[in-house]
C-alpha positions as CSV (number, residue, x, y, z in Angstrom):
1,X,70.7,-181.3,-55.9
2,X,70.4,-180.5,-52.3
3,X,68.4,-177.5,-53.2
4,X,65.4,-179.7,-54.9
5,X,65.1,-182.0,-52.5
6,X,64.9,-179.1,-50.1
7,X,62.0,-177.7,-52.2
8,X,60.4,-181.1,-53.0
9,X,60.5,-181.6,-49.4
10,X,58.9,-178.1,-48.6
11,X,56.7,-178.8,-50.7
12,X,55.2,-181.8,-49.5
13,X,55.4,-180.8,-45.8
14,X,52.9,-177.5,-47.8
15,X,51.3,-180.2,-49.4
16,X,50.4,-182.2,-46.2
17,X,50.0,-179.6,-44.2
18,X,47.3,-177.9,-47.0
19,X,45.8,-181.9,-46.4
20,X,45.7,-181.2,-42.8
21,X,44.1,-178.0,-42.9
22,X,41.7,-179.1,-45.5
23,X,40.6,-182.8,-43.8
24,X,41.3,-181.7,-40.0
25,X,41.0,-178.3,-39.7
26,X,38.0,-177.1,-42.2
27,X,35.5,-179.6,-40.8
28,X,36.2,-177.7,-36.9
29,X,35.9,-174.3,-38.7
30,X,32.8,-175.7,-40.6
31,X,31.6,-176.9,-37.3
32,X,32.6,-174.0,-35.5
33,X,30.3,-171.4,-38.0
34,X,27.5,-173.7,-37.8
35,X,27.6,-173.4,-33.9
36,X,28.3,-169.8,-34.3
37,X,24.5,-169.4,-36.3
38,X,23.1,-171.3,-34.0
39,X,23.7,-169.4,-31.2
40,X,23.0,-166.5,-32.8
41,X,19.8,-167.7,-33.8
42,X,19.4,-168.8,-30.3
43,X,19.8,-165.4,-28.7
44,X,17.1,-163.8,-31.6
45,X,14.6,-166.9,-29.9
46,X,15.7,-165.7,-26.5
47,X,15.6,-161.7,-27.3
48,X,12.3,-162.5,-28.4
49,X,10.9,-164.9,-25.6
50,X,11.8,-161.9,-23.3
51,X,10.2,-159.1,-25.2
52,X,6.9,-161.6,-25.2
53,X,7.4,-162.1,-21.5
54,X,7.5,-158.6,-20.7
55,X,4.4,-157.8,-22.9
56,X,3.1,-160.5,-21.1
57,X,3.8,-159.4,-17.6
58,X,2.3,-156.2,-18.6
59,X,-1.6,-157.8,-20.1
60,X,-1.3,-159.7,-16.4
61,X,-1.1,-156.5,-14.8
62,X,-3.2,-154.8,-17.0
63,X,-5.7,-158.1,-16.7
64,X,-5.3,-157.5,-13.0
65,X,-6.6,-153.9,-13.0
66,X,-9.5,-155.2,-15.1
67,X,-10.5,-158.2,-12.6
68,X,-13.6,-155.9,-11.3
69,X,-15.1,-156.0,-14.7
70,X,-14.1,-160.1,-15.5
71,X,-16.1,-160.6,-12.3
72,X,-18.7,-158.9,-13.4
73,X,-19.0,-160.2,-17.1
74,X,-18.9,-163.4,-15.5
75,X,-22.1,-163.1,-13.4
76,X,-23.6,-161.2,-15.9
77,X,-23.0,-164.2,-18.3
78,X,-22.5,-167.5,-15.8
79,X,-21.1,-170.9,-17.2
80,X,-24.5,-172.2,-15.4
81,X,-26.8,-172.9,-18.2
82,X,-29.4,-174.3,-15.8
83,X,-32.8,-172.8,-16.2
84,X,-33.7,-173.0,-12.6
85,X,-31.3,-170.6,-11.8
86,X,-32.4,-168.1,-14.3
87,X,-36.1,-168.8,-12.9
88,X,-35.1,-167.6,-9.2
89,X,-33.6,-164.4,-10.6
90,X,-36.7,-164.0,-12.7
91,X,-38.6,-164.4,-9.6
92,X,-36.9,-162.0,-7.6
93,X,-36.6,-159.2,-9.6
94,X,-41.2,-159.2,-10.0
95,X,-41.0,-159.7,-6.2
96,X,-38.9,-156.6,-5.8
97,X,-40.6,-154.6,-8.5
98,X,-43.8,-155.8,-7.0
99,X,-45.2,-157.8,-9.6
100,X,-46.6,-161.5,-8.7
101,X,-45.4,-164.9,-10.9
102,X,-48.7,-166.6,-12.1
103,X,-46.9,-168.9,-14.3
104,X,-43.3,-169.3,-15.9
105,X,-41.6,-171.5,-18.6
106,X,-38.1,-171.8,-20.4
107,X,-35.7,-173.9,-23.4
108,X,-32.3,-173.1,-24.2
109,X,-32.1,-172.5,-28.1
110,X,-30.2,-174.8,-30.1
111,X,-26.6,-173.2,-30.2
112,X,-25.2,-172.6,-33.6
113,X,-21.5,-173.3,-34.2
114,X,-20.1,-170.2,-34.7
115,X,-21.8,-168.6,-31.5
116,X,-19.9,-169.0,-27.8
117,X,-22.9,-168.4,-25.5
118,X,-26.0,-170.6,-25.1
119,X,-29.3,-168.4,-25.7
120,X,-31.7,-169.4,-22.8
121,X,-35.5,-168.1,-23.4
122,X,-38.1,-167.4,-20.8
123,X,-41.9,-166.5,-20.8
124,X,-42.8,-165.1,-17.7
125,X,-46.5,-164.6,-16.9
126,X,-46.6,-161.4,-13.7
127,X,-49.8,-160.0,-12.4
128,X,-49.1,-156.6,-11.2
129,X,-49.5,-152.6,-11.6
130,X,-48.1,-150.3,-14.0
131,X,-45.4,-148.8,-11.7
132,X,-44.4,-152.5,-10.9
133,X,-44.2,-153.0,-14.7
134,X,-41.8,-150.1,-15.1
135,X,-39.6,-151.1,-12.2
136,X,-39.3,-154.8,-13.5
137,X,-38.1,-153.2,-16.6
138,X,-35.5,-151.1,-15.0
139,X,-34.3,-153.7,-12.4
140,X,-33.9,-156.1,-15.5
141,X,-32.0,-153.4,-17.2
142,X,-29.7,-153.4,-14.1
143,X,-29.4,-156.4,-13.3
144,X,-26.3,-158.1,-12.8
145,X,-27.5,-160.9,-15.4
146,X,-27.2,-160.3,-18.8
147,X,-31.3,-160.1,-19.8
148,X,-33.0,-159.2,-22.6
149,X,-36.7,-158.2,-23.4
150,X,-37.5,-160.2,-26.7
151,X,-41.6,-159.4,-26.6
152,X,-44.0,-158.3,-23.9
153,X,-48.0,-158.0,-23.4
154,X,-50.2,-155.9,-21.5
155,X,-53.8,-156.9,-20.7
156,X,-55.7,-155.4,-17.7
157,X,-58.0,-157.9,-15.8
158,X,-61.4,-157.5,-16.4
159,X,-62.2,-158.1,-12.7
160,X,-59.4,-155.9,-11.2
161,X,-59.1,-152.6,-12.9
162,X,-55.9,-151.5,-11.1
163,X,-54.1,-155.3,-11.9
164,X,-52.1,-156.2,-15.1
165,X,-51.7,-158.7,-16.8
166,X,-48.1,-158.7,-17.9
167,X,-46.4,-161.6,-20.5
168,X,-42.2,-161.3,-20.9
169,X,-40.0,-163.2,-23.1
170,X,-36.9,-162.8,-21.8
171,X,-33.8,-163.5,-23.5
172,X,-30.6,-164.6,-21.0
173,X,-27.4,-165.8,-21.9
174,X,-24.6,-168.5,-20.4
175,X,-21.3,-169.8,-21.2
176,X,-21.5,-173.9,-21.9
């Protein structure tokens, strides 16, 4: 008789000890693995943030090497869409090609939604000479401002046979 009580005894010291496990310790465990993922999924997040930081770090040097040329697309395309602006440099480049302003006027185009820049149009009215002409062409082609030649007209002056007559439409661009 001893030896069943022995055995019902061991086995309801298994029995609550199978309750511990179950109701104490397989909630930790469950807990536990469930912590486990998570940090394993947080050191994927982290492997990852680091592998963008150091791609990163190198478009900020690379950007860096390139500032030059961001300076210079700036100018060439200014956030200043302010046609008086664009009527000085308009200005100066016929008084250093030679060629005189008689007369100039200008309207920003209506910008479209799916275009960034705001088109700015000028008609530019120069009395000059040929040569002038050809180096108003060329400075425009240099210059630092982004300018296009949409139309142009030549008429000689009946009065002065060695004076044109010569009638631009530029096209320039800015960044609202």
């Amino acid at each position: 008789m001893e030896k069943i009580v022995r055995i019902i005894i061991s086995l309801v010291v298994l029995g609550i000890a199978l309750a511990g496990i179950i109701f104490l310790v397989w909630p930790s465990y469950q807990e536990f693995a469930s912590l486990r993922t998570q940090l394993r999924a947080a050191r994927e997040r982290l492997e990852q943030g680091e592998e963008a930081l150091v791609k990163l770090k190198a478009v900020e040097v690379e950007a860096q090497e390139h500032e030059e040329d961001f300076a210079k697309i700036a100018q060439a395309v200014p956030k200043d869409v302010a046609l008086p602006a664009l009527y000085d440099h308009v200005q100066q480049l016929g008084a250093a090609s030679g060629l005189q302003l008689q007369s100039v006027e200008g309207e920003e185009q209506q910008k479209k939604p799916e275009q960034e820049l705001a088109t700015l149009v000028i008609r530019a009215k120069f009395a000059g000479s040929y040569e002038g002409f050809k180096q108003f062409l060329n400075a425009a082609q240099r210059s630092t401002r982004f300018l296009n030649v949409r139309s142009l007209n030549i008429a000689s002056s009946a009065s002065d046979s060695g004076v044109l007559t010569l009638t631009f439409e530029l096209v320039a661009y800015a960044r609202p």
